[in-house]
Structures are given as structure tokens and as C-alpha cells.
Backbone bond lengths (Angstrom), bond angles and torsions (degrees), N, CA, C in turn:
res aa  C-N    CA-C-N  psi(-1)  N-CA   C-N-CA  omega(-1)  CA-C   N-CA-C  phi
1 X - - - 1.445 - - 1.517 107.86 -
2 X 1.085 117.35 154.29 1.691 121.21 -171.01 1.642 98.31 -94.20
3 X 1.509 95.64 164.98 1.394 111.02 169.07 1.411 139.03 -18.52
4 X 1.390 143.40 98.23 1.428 125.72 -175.00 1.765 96.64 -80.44
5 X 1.423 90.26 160.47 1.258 114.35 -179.76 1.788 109.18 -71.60
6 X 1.645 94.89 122.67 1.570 86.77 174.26 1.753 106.41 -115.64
7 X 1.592 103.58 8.71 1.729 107.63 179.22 1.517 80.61 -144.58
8 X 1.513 105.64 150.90 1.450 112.82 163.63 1.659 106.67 -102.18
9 X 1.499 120.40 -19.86 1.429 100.31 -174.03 1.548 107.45 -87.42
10 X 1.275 143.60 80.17 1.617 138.41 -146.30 1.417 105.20 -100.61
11 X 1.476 113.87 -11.52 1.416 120.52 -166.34 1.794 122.27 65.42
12 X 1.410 104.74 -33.72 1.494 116.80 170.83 1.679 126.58 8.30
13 X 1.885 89.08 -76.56 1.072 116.98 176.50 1.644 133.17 -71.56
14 X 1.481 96.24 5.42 1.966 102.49 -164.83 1.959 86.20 -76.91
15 X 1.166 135.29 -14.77 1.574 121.61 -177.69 2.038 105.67 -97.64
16 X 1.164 100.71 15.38 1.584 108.72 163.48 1.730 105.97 87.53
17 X 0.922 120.26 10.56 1.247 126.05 171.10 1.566 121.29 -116.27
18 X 1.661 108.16 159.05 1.504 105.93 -153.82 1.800 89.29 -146.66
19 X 1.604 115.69 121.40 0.939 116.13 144.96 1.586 151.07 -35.93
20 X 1.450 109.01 124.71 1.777 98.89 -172.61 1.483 74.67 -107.42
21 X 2.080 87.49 -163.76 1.473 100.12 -145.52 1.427 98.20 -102.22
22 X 1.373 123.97 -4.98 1.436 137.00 171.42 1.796 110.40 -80.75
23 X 1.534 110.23 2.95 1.983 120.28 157.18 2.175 84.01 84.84
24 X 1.218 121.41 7.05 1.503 110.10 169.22 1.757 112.99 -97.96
25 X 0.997 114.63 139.84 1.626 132.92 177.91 1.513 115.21 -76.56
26 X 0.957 131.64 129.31 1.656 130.97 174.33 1.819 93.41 -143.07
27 X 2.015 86.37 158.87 1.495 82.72 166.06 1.113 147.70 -48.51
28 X 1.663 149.71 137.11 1.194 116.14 164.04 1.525 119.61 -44.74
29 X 1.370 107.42 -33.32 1.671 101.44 -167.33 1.321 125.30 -80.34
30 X 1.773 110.84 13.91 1.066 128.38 -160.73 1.868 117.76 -87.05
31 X 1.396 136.14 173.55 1.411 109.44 -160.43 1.218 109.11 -77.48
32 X 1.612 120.90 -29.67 1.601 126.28 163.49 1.228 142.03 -41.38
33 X 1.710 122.83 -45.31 0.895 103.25 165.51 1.902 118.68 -117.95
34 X 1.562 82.17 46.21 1.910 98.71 164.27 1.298 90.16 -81.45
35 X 1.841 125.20 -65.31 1.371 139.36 178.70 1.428 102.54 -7.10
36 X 1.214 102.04 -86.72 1.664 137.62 -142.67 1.468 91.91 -71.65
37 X 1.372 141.59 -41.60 1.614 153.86 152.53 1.264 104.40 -13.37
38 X 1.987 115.20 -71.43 1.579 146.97 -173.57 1.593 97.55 -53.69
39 X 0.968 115.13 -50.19 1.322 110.00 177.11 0.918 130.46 -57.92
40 X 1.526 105.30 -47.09 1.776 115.03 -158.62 1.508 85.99 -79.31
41 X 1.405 134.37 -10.91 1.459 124.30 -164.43 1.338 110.22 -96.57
42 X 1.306 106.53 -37.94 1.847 133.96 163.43 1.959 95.99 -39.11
43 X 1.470 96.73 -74.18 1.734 109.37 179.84 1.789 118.34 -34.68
44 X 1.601 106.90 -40.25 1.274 130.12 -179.97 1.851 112.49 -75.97
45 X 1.027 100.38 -39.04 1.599 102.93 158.84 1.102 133.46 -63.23
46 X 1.282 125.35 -26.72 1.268 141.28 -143.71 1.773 92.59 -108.72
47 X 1.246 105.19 -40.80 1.644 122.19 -162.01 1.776 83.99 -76.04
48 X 1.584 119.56 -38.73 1.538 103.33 -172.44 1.257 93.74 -66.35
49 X 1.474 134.65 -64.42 1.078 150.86 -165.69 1.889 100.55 -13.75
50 X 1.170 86.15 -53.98 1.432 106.49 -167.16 2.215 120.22 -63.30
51 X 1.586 81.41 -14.13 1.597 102.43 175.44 1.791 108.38 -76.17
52 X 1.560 120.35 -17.88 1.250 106.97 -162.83 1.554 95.14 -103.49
53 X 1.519 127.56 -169.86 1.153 113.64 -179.95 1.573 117.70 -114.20
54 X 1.252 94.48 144.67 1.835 104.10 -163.45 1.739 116.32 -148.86
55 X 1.576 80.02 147.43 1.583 87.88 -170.46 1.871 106.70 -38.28
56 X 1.466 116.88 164.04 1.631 117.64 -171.46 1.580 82.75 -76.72
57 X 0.961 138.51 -83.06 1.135 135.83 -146.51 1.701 113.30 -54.98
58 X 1.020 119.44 -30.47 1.599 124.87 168.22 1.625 98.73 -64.45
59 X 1.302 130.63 -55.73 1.068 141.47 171.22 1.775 106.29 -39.52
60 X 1.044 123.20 -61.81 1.538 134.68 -177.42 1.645 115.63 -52.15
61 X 1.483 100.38 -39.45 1.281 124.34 -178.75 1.493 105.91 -65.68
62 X 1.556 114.51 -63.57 1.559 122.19 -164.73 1.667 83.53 -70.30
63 X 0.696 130.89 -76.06 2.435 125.19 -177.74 1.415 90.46 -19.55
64 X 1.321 139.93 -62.15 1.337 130.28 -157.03 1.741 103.43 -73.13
65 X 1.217 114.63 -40.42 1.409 103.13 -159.78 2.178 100.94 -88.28
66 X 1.275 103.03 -12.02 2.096 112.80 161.01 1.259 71.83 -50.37
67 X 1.563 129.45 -91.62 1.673 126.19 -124.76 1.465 96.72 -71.38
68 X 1.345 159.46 -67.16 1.172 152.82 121.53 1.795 118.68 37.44
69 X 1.258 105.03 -57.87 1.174 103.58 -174.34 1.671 115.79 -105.83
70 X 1.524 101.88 10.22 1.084 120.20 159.27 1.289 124.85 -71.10
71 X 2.090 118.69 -41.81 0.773 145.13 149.49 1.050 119.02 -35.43
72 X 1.105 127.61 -62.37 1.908 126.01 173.22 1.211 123.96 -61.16
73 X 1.570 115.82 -40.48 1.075 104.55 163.09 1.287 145.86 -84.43
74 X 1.468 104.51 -2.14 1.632 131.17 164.42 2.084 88.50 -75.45
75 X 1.051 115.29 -56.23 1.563 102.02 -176.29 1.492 123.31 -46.94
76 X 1.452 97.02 -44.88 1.569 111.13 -164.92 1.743 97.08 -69.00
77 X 1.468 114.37 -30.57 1.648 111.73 -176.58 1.537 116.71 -85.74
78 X 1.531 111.96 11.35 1.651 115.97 169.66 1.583 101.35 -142.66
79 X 1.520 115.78 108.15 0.967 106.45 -158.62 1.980 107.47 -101.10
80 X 1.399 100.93 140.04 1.067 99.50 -175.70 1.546 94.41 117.40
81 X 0.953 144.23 -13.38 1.650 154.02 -156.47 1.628 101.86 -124.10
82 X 1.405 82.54 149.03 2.044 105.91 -176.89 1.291 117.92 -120.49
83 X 1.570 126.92 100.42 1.151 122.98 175.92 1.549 112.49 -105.31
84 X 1.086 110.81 -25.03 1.484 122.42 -169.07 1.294 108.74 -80.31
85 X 1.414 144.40 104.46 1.364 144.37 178.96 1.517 123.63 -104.91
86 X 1.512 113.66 143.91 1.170 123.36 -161.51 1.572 120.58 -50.22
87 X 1.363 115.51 -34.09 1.595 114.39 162.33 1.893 104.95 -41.35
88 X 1.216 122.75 -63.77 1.737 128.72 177.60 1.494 88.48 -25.30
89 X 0.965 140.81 -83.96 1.511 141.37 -171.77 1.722 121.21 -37.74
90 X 1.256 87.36 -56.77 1.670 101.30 -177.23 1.784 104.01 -65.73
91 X 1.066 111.75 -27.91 1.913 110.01 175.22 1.564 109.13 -80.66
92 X 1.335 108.01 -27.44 1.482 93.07 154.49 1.209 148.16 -95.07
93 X 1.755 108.74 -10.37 1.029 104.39 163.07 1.704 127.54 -85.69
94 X 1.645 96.70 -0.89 1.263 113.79 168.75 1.874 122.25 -58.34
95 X 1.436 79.98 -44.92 1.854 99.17 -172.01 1.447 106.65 -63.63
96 X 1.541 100.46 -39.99 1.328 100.98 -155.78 1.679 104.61 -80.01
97 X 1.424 122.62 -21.63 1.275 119.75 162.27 1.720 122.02 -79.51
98 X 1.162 110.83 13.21 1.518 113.32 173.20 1.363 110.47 -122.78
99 X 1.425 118.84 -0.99 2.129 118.85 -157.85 2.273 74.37 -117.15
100 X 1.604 108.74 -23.44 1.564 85.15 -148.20 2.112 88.40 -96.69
101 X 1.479 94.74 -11.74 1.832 86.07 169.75 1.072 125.44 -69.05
102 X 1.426 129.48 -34.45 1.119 124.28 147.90 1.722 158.91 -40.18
103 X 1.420 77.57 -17.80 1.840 113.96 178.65 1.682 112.70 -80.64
104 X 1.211 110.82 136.20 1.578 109.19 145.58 0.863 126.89 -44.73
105 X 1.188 136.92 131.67 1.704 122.24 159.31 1.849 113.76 -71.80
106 X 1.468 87.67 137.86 1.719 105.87 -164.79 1.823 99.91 -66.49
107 X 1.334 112.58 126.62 1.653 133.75 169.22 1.391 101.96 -86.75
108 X 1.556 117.87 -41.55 1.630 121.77 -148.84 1.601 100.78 -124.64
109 X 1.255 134.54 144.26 1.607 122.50 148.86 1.414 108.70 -45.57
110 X 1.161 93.80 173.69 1.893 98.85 -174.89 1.514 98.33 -147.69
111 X 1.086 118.05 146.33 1.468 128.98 -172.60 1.291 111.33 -115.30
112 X 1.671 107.90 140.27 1.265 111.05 -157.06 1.282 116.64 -69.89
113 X 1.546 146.07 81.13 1.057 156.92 -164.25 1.288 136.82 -161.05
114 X 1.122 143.49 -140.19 1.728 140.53 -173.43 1.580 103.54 66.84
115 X 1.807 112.41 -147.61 0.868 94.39 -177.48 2.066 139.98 -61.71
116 X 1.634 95.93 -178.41 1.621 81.84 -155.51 2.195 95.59 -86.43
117 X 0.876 111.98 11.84 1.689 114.81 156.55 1.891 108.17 -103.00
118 X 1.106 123.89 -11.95 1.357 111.66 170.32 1.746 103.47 -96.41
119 X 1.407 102.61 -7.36 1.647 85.40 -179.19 1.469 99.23 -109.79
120 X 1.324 111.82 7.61 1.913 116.57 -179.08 2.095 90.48 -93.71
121 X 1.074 96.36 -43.40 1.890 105.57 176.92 1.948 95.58 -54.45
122 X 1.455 105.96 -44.04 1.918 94.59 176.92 1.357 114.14 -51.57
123 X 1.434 112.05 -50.23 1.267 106.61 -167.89 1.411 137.27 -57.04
124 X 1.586 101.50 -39.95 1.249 144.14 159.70 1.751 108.43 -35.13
125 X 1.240 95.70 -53.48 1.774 114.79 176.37 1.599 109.53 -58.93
126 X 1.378 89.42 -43.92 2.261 88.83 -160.62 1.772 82.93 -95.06
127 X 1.229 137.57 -18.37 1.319 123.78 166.37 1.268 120.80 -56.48
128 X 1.799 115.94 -54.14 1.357 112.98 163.93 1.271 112.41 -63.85
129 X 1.374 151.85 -59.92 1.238 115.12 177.59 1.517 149.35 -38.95
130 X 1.246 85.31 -24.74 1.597 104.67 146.67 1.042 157.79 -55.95
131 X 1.483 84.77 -41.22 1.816 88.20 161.20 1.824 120.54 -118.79
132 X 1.781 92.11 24.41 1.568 95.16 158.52 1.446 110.95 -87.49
133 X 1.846 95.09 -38.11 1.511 76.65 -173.24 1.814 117.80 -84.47
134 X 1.612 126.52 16.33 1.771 107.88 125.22 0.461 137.57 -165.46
135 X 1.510 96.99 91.91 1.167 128.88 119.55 1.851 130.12 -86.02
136 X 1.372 111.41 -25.54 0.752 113.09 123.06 1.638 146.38 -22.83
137 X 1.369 116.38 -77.71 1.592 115.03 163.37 1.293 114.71 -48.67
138 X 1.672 115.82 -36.66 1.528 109.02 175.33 1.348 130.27 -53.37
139 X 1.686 95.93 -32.37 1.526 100.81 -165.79 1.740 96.53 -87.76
140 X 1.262 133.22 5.16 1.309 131.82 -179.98 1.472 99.54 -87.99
141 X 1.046 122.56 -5.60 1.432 110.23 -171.30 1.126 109.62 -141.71
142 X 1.592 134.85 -14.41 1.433 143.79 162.24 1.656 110.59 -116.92
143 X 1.055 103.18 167.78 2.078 106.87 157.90 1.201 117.63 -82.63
144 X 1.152 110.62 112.63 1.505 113.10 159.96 1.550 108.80 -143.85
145 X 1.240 103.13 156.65 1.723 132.33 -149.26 2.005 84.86 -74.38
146 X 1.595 102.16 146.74 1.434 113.49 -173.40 1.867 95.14 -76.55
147 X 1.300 101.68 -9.79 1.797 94.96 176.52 1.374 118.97 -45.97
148 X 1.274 122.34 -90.60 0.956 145.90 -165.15 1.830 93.75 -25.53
149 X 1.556 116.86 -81.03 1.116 137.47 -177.61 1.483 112.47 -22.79
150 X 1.264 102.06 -55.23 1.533 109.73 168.81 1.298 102.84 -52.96
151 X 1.617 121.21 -99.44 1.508 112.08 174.29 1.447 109.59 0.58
152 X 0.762 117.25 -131.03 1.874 135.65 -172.74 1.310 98.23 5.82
153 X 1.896 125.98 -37.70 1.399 106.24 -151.61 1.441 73.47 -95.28
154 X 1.789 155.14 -58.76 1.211 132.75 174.62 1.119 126.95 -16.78
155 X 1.619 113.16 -51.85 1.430 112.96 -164.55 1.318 116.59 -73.53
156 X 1.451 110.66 -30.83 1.615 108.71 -178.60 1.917 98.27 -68.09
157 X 0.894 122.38 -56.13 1.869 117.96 153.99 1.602 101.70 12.14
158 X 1.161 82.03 -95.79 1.638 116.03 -159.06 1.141 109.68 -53.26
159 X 1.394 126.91 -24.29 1.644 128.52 -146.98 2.056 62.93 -115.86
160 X 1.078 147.32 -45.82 1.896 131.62 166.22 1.662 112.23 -39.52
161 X 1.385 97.88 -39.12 1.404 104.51 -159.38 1.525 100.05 -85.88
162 X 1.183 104.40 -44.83 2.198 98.99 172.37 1.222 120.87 -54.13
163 X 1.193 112.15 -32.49 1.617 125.44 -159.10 1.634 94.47 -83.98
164 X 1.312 132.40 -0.64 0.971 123.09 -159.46 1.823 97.91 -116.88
165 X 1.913 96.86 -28.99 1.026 103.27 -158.95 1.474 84.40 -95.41
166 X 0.940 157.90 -45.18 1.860 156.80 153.93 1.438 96.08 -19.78
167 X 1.415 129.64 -68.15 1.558 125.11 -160.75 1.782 110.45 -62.35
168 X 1.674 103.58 -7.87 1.455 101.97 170.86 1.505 105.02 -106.07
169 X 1.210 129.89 1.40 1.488 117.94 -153.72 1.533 92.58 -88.12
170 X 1.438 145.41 28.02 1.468 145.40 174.83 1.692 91.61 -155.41
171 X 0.940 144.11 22.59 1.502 146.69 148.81 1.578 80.89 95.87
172 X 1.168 159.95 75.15 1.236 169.43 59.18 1.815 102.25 10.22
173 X 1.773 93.87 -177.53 1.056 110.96 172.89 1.563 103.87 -169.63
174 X 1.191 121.80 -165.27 1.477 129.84 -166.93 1.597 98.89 -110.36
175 X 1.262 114.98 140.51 1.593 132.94 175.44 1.544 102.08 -89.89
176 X 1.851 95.75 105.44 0.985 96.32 176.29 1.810 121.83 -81.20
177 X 1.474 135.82 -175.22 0.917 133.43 162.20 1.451 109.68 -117.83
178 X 1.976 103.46 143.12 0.870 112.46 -148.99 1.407 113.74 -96.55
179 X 1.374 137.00 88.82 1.318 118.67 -147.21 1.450 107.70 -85.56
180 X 1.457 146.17 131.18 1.386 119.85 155.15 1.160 135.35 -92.08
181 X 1.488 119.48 32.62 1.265 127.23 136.54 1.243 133.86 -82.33
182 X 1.598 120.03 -8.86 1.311 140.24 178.32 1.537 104.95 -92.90
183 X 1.287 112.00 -48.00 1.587 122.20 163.87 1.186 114.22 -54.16
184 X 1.222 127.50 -56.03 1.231 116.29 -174.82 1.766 117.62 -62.85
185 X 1.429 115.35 -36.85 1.192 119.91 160.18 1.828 139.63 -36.75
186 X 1.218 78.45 -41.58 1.713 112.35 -171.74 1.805 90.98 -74.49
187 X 1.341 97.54 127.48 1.894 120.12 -177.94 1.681 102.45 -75.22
């Protein structure tokens, strides 16, 4: 692994380029560290997320998937390298079969809203999709491991499936959307 930072102001980067963790330089504007950006911003959501108040175990969950997605994006910044391990996957697909039994099954779309931690859990959602899809583009043009990709597309899941389960955690419900083609249907 390359150098950790022991100064953040390094100047390095003032000629548009950004160190990975293998000590080589690429553009910032390059597909790598767009990736690794999505993430770290995904990571930054998650940490607000973590400012509102939430069940412990939702709480326990989002702490595990910070360190997790720390992992990926420590992966995605040494390329050729595996930090992200297959348990990371299996805890979410774990969650997501225990947060979604509890749920109704959805009749209506639902709009990203209600309370203001189920609509901080939206963001969280369209953030990871964001940075699946590039990582995604990354992997169209470099190698990178089907992990990560997965992750991101789970997590945006889950971060649907919390937001749903937050908008009930005070006897809430989900904001539906209002279609008027569905309205108009309706007798």
C-alpha cells in the first residue's frame, strides 16, 4: 500500500493529478479517481446519516458498511488489489432480508421523502448509484474485481430499504407518488 498522508496540504495535486495507492499519478479527471470520489462521498453521507437518530442496530449496520466502504475505496485506489471481502456482501444481503420482512410490499412508487433521516437514507441511495455506475465505467476500461460493483448496487438496496424502515420508526409511513394516471383510473 502506498504512503499515508502525514500533511494534507502536499501541494501534489495543484498540476491536476492525484496519487493512487500503488505511488502512480493519474488524472484527477480520470475514471479512477471519479470512482473512489463517489465513494468517499457515498462514505460522507452515510457519516451524516449517522447524525440523526436511529434504531442501534441500523446504527451498527451503517458503522460497518463506513469501514466497508472504506475498503473499496482503499481497493479501487490500488489497482489490481482486494480489500473488499465476500462476508461485506453477505451482511448486506443479510440486512436486506431482515429490514425488507418487516415491510409492506410496495403497490405505489414512493418518493424520496418523509422523515428527514429517511430522506438523508435517499440520498445515500442515488449517491451509491452513483458511484456504481463508475465504477462501472471503470471496469469498462480497466480490471476491476465484480466486488465492489456488487456492493454499491446492494447498498443503494438497503439504504431504499432503511429509508423506508426510518419513515416507520415513529409510526410514519412512505410518501407515496401521486400518479394521475393511477388517479384517474381509480373509481
Amino acid at each position: 500500500m502506498g504512503n499515508r498522508l502525514t500533511q494534507i496540504a502536499t501541494r501534489t495535486g495543484d498540476d491536476g493529478t492525484t496519487g493512487l495507492g500503488d505511488n502512480t499519478r493519474v488524472s484527477k479527471a480520470s475514471l479512477r479517481p471519479h470512482a473512489m470520489g463517489d465513494v468517499d462521498e457515498l462514505n460522507s453521507h452515510i457519516g451524516l446519516l449517522l447524525c440523526e437518530p436511529l434504531p442501534d442496530d441500523v446504527r451498527t449496520l451503517l458503522g460497518d458498511v463506513q469501514h466497508q466502504l472504506f475498503n473499496l475505496g482503499g481497493e479501487l485506489s490500488i489497482p489490481g488489489f482486494e480489500l473488499l471481502k465476500d462476508d461485506a456482501l453477505s451482511q448486506l444481503d443479510d440486512a436486506l432480508s431482515h429490514y425488507n420482512a418487516a415491510l409492506p410490499r410496495l403497490a405505489e412508487f414512493i418518493l424520496p421523502a418523509g422523515t428527514r433521516a429517511a430522506s438523508q437514507a435517499h440520498v445515500c441511495r442515488t449517491v451509491a448509484r452513483r458511484a456504481e455506475r463508475a465504477v462501472v465505467a471503470l471496469g469498462e476500461q480497466e480490471d476491476v474485481r465484480a466486488a465492489p460493483r456488487r456492493y454499491l448496487n446492494r447498498l443503494s438496496d438497503l439504504m431504499f430499504v432503511l429509508a423506508r424502515v426510518l419513515n416507520r420508526m415513529e409510526g410514519g409511513d412512505d410518501v407515496y407518488w401521486k400518479s394521475e394516471r393511477m388517479a384517474q383510473a381509480t373509481p
